[in-house]
C-alpha positions as CSV (number, residue, x, y, z in Angstrom):
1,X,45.9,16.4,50.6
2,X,43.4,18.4,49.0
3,X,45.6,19.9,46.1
4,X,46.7,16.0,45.6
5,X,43.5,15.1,44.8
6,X,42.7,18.2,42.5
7,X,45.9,17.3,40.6
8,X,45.3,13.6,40.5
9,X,42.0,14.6,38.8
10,X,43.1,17.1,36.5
11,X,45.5,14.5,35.4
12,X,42.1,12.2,34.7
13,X,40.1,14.4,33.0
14,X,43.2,15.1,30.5
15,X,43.8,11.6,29.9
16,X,40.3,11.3,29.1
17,X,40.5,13.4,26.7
18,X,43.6,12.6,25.2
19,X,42.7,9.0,24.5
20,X,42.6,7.6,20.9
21,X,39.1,7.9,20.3
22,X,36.6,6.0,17.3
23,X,38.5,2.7,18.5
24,X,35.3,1.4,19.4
25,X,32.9,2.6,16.9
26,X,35.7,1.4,14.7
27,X,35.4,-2.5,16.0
28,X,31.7,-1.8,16.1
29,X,31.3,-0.9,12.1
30,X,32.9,-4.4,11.9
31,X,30.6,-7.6,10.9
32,X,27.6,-8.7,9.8
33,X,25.0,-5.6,10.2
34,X,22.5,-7.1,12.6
35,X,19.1,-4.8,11.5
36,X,17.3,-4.2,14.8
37,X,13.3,-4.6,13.1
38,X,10.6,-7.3,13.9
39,X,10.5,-10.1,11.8
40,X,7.6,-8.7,9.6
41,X,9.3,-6.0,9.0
42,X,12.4,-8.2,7.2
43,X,9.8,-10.4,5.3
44,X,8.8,-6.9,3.9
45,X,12.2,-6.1,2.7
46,X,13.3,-9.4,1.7
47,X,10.5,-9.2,-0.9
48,X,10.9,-5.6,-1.7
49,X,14.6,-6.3,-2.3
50,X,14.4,-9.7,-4.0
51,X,16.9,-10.6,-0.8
52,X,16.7,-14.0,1.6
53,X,16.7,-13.5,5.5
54,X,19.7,-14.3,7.6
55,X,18.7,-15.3,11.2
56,X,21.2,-16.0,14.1
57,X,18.8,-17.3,17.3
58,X,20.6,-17.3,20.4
59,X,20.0,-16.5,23.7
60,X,22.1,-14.5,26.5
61,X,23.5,-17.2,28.1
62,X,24.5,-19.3,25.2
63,X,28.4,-19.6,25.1
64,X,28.8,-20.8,21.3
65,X,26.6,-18.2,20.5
66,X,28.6,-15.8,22.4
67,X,31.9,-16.8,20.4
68,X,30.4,-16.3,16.9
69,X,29.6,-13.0,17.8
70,X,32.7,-12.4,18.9
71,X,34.9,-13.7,16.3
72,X,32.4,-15.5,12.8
73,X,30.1,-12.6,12.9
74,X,33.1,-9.9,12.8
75,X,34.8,-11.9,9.9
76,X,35.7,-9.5,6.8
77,X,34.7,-12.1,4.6
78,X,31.6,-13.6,6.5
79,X,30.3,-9.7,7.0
80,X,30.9,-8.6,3.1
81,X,28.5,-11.9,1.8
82,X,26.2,-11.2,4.2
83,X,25.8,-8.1,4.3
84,X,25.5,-8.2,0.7
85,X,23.3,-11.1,0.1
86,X,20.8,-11.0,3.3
87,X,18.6,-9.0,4.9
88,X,20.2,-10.3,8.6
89,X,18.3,-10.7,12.1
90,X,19.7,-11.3,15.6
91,X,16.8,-12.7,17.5
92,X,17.2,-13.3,21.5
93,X,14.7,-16.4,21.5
94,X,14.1,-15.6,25.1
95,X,14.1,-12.1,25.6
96,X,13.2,-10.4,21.9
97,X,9.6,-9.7,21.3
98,X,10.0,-12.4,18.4
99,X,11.8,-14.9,19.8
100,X,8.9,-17.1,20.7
101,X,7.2,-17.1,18.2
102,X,10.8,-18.0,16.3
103,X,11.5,-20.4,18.0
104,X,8.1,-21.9,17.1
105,X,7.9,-21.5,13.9
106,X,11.0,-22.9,13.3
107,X,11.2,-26.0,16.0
108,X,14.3,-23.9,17.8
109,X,15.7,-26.7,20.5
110,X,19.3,-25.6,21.0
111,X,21.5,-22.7,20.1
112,X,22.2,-21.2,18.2
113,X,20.5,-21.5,15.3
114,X,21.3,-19.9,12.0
115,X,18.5,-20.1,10.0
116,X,17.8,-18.7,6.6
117,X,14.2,-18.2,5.1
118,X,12.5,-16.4,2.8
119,X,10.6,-13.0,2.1
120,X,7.2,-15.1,3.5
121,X,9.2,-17.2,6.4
122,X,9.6,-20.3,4.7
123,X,12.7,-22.0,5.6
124,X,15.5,-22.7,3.2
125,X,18.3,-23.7,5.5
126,X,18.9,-24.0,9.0
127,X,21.7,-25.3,11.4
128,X,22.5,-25.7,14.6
129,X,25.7,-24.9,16.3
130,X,29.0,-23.0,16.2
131,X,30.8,-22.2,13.2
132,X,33.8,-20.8,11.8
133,X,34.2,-18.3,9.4
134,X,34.8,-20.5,6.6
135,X,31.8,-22.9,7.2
136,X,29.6,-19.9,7.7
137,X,30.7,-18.6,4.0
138,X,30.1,-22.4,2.9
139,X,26.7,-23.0,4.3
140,X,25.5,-19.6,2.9
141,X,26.9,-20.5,-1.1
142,X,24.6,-23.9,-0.4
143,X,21.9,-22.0,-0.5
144,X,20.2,-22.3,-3.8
């Protein structure tokens, strides 16, 4: 019994190491590039780089919100205009230490919100609810 076992888990720790490995840092260099700062500290770099802030207010148990990340958010096309054009935020309205006094500012009822504003947080665009990839790319050409 015993040499069962020590065979069984020499036959684990080889598959562990033998499995393809970067998979998921592969699938995780994919998409928009969330920036994990405060809020001040995107206004600061919005102005420093002449760039417009891309928000995406959610909260954990929000199911559309769930879906974009899963599918709009990791979007070739969605990730190279936004990562190009925005300085982008993912604020948990609930749970970050923002998300408050987001959803304040910014009259946050439902979610999720995309909202876009400006190097000193005035809002240029906002809307509420899912979207595809394609409506995502459309509402960020609107923006003027």
């Amino acid at each position: 019994m015993k040499k069962i076992i020590g065979v069984a888990l020499i036959a684990l720790v080889a598959m562990a190491f033998t499995l393809p490995k970067g998979e998921t840092k592969k699938q995780d260099a994919v998409g928009i590039k969330f920036k994990g700062i405060s809020l001040e500290k995107a206004k600061k770099m919005a102005l420093d780089n002449d760039q417009l802030i891309f928000i995406d207010a959610y909260t954990s148990w929000c199911g559309p919100c769930k879906k974009m990340s899963a599918t709009t958010f990791k979007d070739e096309a969605v990730a190279e205009l936004f990562n190009e054009q925005f300085i982008n935020l993912k604020i948990d309205c609930e749970k970050d230490v923002d998300g408050p006094e987001i959803s304040r500012l910014y009259s946050i009822r439902a979610y999720p919100t995309l909202l876009v504003i400006n190097s000193e947080g005035k809002l240029i665009k906002q809307h509420v609810g899912f979207m595809t990839a394609d409506q995502l790319i459309a509402f960020a050409n609107s923006i003027e």
